[in-house]
C-alpha positions as CSV (number, residue, x, y, z in Angstrom):
1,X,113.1,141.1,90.0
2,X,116.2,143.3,88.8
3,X,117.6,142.2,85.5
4,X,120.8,143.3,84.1
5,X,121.6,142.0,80.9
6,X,121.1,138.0,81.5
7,X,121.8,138.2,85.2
8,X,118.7,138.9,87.5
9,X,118.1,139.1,91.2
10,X,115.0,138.0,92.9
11,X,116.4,140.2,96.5
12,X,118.2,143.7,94.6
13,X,118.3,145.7,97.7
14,X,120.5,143.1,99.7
15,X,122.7,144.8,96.7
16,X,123.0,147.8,98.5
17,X,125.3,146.0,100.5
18,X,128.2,146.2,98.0
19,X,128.2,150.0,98.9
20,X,130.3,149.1,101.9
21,X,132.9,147.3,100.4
22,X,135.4,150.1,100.4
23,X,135.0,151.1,103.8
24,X,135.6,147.2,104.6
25,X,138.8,147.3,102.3
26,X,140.5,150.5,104.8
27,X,139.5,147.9,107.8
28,X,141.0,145.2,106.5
29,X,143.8,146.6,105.0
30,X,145.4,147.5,108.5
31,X,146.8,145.2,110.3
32,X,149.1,145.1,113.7
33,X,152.5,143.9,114.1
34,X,152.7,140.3,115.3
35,X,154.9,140.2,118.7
36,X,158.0,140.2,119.1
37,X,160.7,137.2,120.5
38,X,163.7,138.9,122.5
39,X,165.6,136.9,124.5
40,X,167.1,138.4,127.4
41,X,169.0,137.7,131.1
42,X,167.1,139.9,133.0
43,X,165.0,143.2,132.7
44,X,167.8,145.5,132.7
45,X,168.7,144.4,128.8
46,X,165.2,146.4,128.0
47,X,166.5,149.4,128.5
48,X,167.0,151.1,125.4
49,X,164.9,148.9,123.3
50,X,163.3,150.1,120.2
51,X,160.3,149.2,118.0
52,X,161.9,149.2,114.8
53,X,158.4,149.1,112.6
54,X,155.9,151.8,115.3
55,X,153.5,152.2,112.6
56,X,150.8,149.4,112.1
57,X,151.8,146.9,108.7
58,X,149.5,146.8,106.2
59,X,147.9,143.0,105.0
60,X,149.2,141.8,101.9
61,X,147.1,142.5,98.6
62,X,146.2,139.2,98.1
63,X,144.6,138.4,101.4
64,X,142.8,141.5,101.3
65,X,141.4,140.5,98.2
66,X,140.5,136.9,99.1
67,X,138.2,138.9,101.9
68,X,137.1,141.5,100.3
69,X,136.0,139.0,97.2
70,X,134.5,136.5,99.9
71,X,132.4,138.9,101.2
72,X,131.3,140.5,97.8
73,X,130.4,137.0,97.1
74,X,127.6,136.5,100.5
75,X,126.0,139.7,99.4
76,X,125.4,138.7,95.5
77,X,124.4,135.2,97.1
78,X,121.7,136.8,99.2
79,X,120.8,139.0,96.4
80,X,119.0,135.6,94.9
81,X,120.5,135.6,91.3
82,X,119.8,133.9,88.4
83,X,121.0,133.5,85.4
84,X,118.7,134.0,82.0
85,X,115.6,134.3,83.9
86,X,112.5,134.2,82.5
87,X,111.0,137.5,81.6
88,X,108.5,138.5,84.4
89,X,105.5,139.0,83.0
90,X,103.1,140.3,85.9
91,X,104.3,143.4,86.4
92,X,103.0,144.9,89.7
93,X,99.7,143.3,89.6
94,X,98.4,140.1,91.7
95,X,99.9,136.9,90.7
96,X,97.8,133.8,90.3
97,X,100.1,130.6,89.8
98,X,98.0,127.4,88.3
99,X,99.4,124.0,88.9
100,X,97.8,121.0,86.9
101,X,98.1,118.4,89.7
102,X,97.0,115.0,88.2
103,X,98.8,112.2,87.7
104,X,100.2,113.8,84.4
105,X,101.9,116.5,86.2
106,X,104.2,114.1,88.2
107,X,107.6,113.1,86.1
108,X,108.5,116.2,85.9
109,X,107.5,117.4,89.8
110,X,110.1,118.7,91.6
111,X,110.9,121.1,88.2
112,X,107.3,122.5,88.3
113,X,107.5,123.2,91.4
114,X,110.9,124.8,91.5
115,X,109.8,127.0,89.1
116,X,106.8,128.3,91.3
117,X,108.7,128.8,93.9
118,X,110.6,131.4,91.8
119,X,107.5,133.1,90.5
120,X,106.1,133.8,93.9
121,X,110.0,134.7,95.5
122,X,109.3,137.5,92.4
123,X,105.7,138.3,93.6
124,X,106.7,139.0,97.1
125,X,109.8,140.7,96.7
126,X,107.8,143.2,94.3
127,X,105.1,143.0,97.4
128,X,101.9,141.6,94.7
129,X,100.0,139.7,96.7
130,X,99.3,135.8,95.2
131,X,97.0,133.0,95.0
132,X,97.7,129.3,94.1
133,X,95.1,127.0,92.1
134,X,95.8,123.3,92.9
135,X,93.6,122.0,90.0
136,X,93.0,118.0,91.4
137,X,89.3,118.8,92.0
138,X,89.7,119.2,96.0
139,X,89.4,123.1,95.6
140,X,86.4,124.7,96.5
141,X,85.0,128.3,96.6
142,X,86.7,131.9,95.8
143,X,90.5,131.6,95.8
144,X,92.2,133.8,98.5
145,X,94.6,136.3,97.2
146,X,97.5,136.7,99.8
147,X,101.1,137.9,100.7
148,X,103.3,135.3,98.5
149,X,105.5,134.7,100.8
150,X,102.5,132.7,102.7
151,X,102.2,130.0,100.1
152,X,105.5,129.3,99.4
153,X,105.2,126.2,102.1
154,X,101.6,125.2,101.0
155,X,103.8,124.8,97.9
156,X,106.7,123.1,99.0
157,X,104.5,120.1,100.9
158,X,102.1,119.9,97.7
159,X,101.9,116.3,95.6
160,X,100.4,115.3,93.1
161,X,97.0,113.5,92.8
162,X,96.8,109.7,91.2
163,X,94.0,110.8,89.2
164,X,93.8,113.5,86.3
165,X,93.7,117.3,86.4
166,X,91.0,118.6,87.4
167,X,89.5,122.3,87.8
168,X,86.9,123.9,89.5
169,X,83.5,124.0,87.2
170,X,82.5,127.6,87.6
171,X,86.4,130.1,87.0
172,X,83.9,133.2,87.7
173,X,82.7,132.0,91.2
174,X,86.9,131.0,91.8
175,X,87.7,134.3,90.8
176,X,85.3,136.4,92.8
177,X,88.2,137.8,95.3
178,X,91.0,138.2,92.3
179,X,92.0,142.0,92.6
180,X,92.2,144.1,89.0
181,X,95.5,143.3,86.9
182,X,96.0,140.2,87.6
183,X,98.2,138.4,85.6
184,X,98.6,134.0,85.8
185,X,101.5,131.7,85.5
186,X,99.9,128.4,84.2
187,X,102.2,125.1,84.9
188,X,100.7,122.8,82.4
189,X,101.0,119.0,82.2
190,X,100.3,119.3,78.7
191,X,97.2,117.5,78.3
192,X,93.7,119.0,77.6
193,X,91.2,118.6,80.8
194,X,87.3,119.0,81.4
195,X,87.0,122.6,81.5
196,X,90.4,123.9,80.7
197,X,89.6,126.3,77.7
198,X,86.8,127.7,80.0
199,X,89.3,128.7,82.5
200,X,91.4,130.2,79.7
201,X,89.1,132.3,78.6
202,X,88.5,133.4,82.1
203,X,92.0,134.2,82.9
204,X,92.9,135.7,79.3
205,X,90.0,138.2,80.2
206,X,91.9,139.3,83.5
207,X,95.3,139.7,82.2
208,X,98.0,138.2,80.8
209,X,98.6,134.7,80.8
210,X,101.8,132.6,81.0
211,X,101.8,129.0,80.5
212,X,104.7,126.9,81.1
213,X,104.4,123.6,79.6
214,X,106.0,120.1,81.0
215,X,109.9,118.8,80.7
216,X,109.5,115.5,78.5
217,X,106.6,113.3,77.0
218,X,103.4,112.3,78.9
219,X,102.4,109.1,78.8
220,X,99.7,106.5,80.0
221,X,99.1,102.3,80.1
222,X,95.7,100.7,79.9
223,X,94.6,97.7,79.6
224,X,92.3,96.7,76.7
225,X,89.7,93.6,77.8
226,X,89.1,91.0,75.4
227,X,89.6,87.2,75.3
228,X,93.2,87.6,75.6
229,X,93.4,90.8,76.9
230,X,96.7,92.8,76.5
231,X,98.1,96.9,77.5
232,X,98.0,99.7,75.7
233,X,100.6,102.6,76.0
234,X,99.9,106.3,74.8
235,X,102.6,108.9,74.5
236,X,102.7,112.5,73.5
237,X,106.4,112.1,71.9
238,X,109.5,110.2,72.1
239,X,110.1,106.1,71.4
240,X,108.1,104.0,73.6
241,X,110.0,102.4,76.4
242,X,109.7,99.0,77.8
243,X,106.5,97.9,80.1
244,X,108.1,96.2,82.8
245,X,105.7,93.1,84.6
246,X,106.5,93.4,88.7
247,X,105.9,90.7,90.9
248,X,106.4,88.7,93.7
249,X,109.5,85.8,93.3
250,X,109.6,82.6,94.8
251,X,110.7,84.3,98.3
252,X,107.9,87.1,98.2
253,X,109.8,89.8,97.2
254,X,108.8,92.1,95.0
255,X,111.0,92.2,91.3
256,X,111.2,92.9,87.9
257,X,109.8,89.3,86.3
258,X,109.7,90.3,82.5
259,X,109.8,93.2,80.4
260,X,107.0,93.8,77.7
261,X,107.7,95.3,73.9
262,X,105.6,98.0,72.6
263,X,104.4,97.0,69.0
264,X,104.0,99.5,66.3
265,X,102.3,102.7,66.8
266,X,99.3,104.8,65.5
267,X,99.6,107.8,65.3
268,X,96.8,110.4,66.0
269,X,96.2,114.0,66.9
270,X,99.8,113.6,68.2
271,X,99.5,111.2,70.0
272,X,100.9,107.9,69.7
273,X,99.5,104.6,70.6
274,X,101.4,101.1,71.3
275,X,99.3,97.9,71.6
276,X,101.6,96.1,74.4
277,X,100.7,92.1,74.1
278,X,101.0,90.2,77.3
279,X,102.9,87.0,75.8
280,X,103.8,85.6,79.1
281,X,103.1,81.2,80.6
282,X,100.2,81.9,83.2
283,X,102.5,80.8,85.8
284,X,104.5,83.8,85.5
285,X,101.7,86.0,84.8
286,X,98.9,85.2,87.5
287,X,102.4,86.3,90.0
288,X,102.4,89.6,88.5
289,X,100.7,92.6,90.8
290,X,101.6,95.5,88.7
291,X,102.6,96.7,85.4
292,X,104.4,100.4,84.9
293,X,106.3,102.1,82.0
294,X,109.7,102.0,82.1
295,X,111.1,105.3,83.2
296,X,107.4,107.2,84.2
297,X,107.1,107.9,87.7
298,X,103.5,108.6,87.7
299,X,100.0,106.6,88.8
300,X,98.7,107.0,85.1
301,X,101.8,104.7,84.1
302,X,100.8,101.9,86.0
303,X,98.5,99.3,85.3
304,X,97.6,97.1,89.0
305,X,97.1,93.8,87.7
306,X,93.5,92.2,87.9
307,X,91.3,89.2,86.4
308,X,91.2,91.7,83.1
309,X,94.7,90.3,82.9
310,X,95.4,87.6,84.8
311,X,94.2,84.2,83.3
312,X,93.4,81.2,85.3
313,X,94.6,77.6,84.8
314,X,91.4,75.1,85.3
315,X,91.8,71.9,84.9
316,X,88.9,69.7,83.5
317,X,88.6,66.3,84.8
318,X,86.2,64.0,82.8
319,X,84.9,61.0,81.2
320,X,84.6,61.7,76.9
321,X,85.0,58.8,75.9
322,X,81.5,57.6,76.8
323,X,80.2,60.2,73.6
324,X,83.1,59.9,71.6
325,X,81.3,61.1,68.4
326,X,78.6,63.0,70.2
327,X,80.4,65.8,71.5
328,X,77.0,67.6,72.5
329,X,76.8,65.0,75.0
330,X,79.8,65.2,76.5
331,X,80.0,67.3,79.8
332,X,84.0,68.9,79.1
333,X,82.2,70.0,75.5
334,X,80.7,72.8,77.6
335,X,83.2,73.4,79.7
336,X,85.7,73.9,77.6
337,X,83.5,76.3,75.1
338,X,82.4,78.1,78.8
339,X,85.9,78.4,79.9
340,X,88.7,78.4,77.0
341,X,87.7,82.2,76.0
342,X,89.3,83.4,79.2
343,X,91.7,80.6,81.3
344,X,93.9,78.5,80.3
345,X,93.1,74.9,80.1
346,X,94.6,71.6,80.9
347,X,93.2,68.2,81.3
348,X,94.1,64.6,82.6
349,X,94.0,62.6,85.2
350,X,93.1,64.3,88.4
351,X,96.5,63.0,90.2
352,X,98.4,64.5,86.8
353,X,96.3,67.8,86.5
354,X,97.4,68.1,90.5
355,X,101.0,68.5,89.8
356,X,100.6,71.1,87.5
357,X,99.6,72.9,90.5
358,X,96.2,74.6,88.7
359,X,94.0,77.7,90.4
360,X,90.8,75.4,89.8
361,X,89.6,72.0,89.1
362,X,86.2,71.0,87.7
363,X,85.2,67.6,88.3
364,X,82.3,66.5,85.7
365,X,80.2,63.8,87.5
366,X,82.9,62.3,88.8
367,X,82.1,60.2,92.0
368,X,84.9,58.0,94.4
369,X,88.1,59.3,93.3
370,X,91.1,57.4,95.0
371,X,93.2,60.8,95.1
372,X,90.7,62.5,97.2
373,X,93.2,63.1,100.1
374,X,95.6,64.6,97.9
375,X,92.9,67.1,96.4
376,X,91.8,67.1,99.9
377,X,95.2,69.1,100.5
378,X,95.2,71.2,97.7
379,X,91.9,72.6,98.4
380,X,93.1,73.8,101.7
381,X,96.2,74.9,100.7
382,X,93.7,77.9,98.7
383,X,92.5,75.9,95.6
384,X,89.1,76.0,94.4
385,X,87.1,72.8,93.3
386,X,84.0,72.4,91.3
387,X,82.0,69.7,90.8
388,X,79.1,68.7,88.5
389,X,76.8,66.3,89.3
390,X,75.5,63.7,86.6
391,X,73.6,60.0,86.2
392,X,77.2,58.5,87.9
393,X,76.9,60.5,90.8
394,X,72.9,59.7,91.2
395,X,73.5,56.2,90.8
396,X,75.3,55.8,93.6
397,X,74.7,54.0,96.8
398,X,77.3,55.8,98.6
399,X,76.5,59.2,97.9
400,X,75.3,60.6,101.4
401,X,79.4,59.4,102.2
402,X,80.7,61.4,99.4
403,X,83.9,63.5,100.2
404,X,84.4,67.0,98.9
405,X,81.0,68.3,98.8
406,X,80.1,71.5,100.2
407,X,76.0,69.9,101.4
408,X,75.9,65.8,102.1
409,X,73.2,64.4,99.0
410,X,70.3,62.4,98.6
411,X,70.8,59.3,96.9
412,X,68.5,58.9,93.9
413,X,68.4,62.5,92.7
414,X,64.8,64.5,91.1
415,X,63.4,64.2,88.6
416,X,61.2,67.0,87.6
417,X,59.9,66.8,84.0
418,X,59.6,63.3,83.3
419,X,56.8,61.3,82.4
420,X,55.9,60.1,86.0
421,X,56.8,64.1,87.8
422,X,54.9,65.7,89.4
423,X,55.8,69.1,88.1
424,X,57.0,71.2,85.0
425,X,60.7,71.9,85.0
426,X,61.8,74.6,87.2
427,X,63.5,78.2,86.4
428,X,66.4,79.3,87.8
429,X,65.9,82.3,91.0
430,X,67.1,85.8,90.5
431,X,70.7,85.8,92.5
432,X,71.4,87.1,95.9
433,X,72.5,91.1,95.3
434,X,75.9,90.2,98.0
435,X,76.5,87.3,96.2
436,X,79.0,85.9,93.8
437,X,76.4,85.5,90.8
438,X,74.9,89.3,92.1
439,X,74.3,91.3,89.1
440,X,73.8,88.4,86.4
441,X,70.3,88.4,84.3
442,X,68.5,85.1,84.3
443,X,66.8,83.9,81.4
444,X,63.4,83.0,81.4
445,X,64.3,79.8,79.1
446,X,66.8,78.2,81.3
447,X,65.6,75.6,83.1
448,X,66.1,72.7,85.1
449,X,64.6,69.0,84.8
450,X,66.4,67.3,86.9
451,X,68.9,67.7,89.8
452,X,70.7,65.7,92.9
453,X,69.0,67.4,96.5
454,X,70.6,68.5,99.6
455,X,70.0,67.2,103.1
456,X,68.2,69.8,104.7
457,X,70.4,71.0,107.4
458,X,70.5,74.6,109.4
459,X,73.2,75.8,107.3
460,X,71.8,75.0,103.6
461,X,70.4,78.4,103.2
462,X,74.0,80.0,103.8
463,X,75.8,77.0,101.7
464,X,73.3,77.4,98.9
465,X,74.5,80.7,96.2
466,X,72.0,79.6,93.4
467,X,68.3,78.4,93.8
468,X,65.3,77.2,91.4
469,X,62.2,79.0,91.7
470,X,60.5,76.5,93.9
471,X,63.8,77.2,96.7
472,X,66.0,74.1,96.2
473,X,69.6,74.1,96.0
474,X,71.1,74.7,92.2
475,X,75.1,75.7,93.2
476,X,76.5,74.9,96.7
477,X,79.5,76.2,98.1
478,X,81.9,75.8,101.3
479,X,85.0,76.7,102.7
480,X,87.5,74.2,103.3
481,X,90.7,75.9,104.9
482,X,92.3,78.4,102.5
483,X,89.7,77.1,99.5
484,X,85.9,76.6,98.8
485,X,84.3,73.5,97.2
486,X,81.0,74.7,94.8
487,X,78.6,71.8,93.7
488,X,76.5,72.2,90.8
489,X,73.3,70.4,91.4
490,X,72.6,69.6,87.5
491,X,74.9,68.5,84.6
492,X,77.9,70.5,82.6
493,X,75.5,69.1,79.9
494,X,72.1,69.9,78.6
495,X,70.8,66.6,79.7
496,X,69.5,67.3,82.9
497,X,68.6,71.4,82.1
498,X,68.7,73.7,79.3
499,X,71.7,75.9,82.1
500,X,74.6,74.3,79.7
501,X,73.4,76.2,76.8
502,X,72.7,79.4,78.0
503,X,74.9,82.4,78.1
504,X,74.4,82.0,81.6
505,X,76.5,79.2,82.3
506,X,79.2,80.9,81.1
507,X,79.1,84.1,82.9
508,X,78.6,82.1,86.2
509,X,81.5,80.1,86.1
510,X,83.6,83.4,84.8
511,X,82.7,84.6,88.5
512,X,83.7,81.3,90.2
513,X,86.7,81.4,88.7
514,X,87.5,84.7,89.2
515,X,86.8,84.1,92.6
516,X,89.4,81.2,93.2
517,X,92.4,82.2,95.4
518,X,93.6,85.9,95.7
519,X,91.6,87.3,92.7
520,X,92.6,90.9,92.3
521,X,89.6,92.2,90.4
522,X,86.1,92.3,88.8
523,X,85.4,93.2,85.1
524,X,84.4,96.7,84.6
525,X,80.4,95.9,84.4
526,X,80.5,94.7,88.3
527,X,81.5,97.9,89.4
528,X,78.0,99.2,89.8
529,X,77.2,95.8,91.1
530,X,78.5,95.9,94.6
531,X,77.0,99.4,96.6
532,X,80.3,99.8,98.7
533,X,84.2,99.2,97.7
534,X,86.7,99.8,100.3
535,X,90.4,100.5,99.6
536,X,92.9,97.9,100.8
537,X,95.9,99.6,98.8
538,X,95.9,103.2,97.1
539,X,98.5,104.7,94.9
540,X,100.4,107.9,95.3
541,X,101.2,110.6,92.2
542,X,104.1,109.2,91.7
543,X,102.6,105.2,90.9
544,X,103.7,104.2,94.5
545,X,101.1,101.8,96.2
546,X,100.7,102.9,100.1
547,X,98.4,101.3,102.3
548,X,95.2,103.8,103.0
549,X,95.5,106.2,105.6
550,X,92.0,106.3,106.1
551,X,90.1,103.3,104.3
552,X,86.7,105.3,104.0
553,X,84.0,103.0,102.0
554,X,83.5,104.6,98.0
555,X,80.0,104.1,96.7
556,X,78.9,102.4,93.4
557,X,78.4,105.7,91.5
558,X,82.0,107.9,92.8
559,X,83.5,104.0,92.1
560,X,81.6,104.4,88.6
561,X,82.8,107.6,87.8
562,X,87.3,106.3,87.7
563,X,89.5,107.2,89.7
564,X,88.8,110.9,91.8
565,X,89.5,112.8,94.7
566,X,87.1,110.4,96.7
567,X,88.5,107.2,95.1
568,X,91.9,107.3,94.3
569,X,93.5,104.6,92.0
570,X,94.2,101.5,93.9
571,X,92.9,98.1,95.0
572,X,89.5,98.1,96.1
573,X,87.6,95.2,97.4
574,X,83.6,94.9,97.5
575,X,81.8,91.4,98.8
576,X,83.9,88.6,97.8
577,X,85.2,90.6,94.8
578,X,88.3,93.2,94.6
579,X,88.8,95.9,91.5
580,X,91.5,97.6,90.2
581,X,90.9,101.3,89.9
582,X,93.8,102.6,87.1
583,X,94.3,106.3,86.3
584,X,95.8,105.4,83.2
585,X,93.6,106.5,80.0
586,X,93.5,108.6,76.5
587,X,95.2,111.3,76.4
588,X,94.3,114.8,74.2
589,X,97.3,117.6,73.7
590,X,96.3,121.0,74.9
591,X,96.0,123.8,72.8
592,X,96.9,127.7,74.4
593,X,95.1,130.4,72.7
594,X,96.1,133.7,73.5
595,X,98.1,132.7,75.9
596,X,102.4,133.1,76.3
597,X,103.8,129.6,76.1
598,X,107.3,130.1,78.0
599,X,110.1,128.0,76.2
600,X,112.1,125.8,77.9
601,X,115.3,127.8,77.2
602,X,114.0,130.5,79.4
603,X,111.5,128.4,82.4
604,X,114.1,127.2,84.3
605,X,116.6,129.8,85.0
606,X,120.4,129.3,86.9
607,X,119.7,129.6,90.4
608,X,123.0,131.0,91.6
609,X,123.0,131.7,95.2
610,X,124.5,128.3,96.0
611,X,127.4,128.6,94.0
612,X,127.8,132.3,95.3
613,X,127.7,130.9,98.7
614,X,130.1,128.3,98.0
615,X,132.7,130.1,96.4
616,X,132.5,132.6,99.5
617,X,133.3,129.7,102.1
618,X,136.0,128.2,99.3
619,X,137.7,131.9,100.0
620,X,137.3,132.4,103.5
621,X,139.1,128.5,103.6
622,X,141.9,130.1,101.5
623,X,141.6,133.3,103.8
624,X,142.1,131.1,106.7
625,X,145.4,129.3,105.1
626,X,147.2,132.5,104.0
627,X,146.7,134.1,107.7
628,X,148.2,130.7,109.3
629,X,151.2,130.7,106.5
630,X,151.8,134.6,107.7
631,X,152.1,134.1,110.8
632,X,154.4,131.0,110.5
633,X,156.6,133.2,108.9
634,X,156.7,135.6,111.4
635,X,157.3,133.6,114.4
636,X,160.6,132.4,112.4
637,X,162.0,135.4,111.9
638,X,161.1,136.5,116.1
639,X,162.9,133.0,117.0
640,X,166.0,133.9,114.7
């Protein structure tokens, strides 16, 4: 690059060009006399006639000027100026550029990339040859030094990754093929990486090193899990903005449903944090898919919404007032202990509970109900129904004509530690590893003494997702249209086994009800759970969800690891179960020993060959109007 004073040109020997200029000015500057208008009776009037101006007239000043000042302008555009470049700091050595390519590195894309573009225009006009470091973790072996001029459309089609920087783990093996002098321009997204300060070191040993940091704050959203689980947002700098809640409306279009408010921040190694509550009635909030920062177009700012954050309505449906004053003996006394923690609760009547349109129903030994056809519907329609059974449901004559049940019953029930059994009570079976319950310990204390059987039938195997040690049915389940129907075999209370009062009990109705409709995702200790999760909806760099191009199954341990070149973030589903992968985490500001950090004064440059390309048309235009008004003029005078 030529500099002259704060002006420099990435092409100076299209300058050359301005050496012709005065040669162009003596052509121009000639020009030959319009014709002529004589009017005459016949041929013999010529005789005699004389060209009173012989010699050629010479274009006006101004015209000449317009041209001349047109033209001057194409050859400075061409030239490639800019205006306060940076200083180039290579010299005539090999060039490596460094792009940070994570999700970070997005707000501020187009900028990065723009400036280099500009680097490698200076490499290749000086003729150094170049090499270009995507760090997002896909790039493998020695980097290939070549002609700049060949990456500059590598560069142009390059995006970034929707999960965080990464490098490659040994610089010495990258660098094997890096000729002597060789000097790096290091566009950073400001945040400190996995082996980052080892590939300073490697690179400040080589030459000098330029790093230009990002345009603007970084900042990430998280959510934090918990009983009533909420976001947090980190930012380098600035105020926090809003975290907007998007969902679906009543039609199915995606919108804007609410906007959350940052509370206070801590502040720490620079970084600020903002607990972000989620305040909102779980009708609006089980419609909400995503949430994003306000402002920050990048995968890290977005939050895809899962069971984490999305809380259930259930709605208990029971008899208490049979141990009014006992509450250890009533069966919603465990439920409600089981479930309160993470849904949201209502109870009633089952035909009042039904209009408030819940995600799940548990019925507690409840046997005959006159508004079965109505729950009928809503369990097709997607909802999710479980039942207990109890001494109601055992003493009934009709229970083999039960509706709602994912097995048909024996009447009577089993009795397995009373005084006249024939057995000790029964433990509950380790769970099936595809199943819902897959992954949960049993405890050796939790036991069953009594239960209501299944008929045996060729699909009770399939039906049955729970089983005591000796093989019998404990929990049922079935599909009926859009919704499943689970039957617990035993009672929501201790009296029939010790299941009620057991950590257990809890953990397997979380997974039911996480299970009921569209649920969007597992809690982070199921990942390892399921071997396989397969992508049903990825997102971009930029926080954009896009179907998967190529919906290649991610094992437990890539899944295990966060999001990654093999498992972007995104949706995932696994069995029954679906995750939300988020890119969104801490954040740590990098620190640049040694190196040049390049102020934003001087990064960007004025790229001036557009501007010197349109002022050249905006004179030829005014060329083209003078010439017409000239020869208007003429042709008056001819005709008078």
């Amino acid at each position: 690059m030529l500099v002259l004073g704060p002006l420099g040109f990435l092409a100076p020997w299209v300058l050359s060009a301005l050496a012709a200029l005065p040669v162009l000015w003596l052509i121009l500057r000639a020009m030959p006399p319009s014709p002529r208008l004589v009017r005459f009776p016949g041929t013999r009037l010529l005789l005699g006639l004389k060209d009173p101006h012989p010699v050629a007239r010479h274009t006006p000043w101004w015209l000449l000027l317009l041209r001349v000042l047109a033209i001057a302008a194409l050859i400075l555009g061409f030239a490639g100026p800019v205006w306060k470049p940076a200083p180039d700091q290579g010299g005539q050595g090999p060039l490596l550029i460094v792009m940070d390519a994570g999700w970070a590195a997005a707000p501020d894309w187009a900028q990065r990339q723009d400036r280099a573009l500009r680097a490698l225009e200076a490499a290749g006009s000086a003729g150094q040859p170049a090499a270009l470091l995507i760090a997002d973790g896909r790039a493998q072996g020695a980097l290939p030094f070549q002609p700049a001029s060949e990456l500059a459309a590598q560069l142009r089609v390059l995006r970034p990754a929707a999960w965080e920087t990464r490098y490659p783990a040994d610089p010495q093996a990258a660098l094997a093929d890096a000729p002597a002098g060789l000097s790096t321009l290091w566009l950073s997204d400001g945040l400190d990486h996995d082996g980052r300060a080892g590939w300073l070191a490697a690179l400040s040993g080589r030459g000098a090193v330029t790093v230009v940091p990002p345009q603007g704050p970084r900042m990430s959203l998280q959510t934090v899990a918990g009983d009533r689980p909420s976001l947090l947002l980190r930012a380098t700098g600035g105020t926090a903005p809003a975290v907007l809640a998007i969902g679906l409306d009543p039609q199915g279009t995606p919108r804007e449903l609410a906007r959350l408010t940052p509370a206070e921040a801590r502040q720490q190694a620079g970084v600020a944090t903002y607990p972000v509550p989620i305040d909102l009635p779980s009708e609006l909030r089980n419609r909400i898919t995503r949430y994003e920062i306000e402002g920050q177009a990048s995968a890290g700012a977005v939050v895809l919404a899962d069971d984490g954050l999305r809380r259930r309505k259930v709605a208990l449906v029971g008899d208490d007032r049979a141990s009014e004053g006992q509450r250890l003996l009533s069966p919603l006394h465990y439920l409600r202990r089981a479930l309160a923690p993470t849904t949201d609760l209502i109870e009633g009547g089952l035909g009042d509970v039904l209009q408030a349109a819940p995600d799940v129903i548990v019925l507690a030994d409840q046997i005959g109900l006159p508004e079965a056809p109505a729950l009928r519907d809503w369990v097709e329609k997607g909802g999710l129904l479980i039942r207990f059974s109890g001494p109601r449901m055992a003493a009934s004559d009709h229970l083999s004509e039960e509706p709602l049940l994912p097995v048909r019953l024996r009447a009577g029930g089993r009795d397995i530690g009373g005084a006249l059994s024939w057995g000790d009570p029964r433990g509950i079976a380790d769970f099936a590893p595809d199943g819902v319950f897959a992954g949960l310990a049993v405890p050796k204390d939790a036991t069953v003494r009594a239960q209501l059987l299944a008929e045996p039938a060729p699909d009770l195997a399939q039906r049955s997702i729970a089983r005591l040690t000796d093989g019998t049915p404990l929990v049922t389940r079935a599909s009926l249209g859009q919704g499943q129907l689970v039957l617990f075999h035993t009672t929501a209370n201790a009296e029939w086994s010790s299941l009620a009062i057991s950590g257990l009990f809890v953990e397997m109705l979380d997974r039911l009800v996480r299970s009921a409709r569209s649920s969007l995702a597992a809690p982070e200790a199921d990942r390892a759970e399921q071997p396989f999760w397969l992508p049903e909806l990825v997102l971009d760099g930029f926080g954009r969800g896009v179907p998967p191009a190529d919906p290649v199954p991610v094992s437990a341990s890539d899944f295990a690891r966060g999001p990654g070149p093999g498992a972007p973030a995104g949706l995932y589903r696994g069995g029954e179960r679906m995750l939300a992968l988020n890119a969104g985490g801490p954040l740590a500001l990098a620190e640049w020993p040694g190196a040049r950090i390049e102020s934003a004064a001087q990064a960007p440059g004025v790229d001036l060959r557009g501007w010197l390309v349109a002022l050249a048309a905006a004179l030829f235009a005014l060329d083209a109007l003078g010439s017409a008004w000239l020869a208007r003029g003429t042709t008056r005078r001819g005709l008078a």
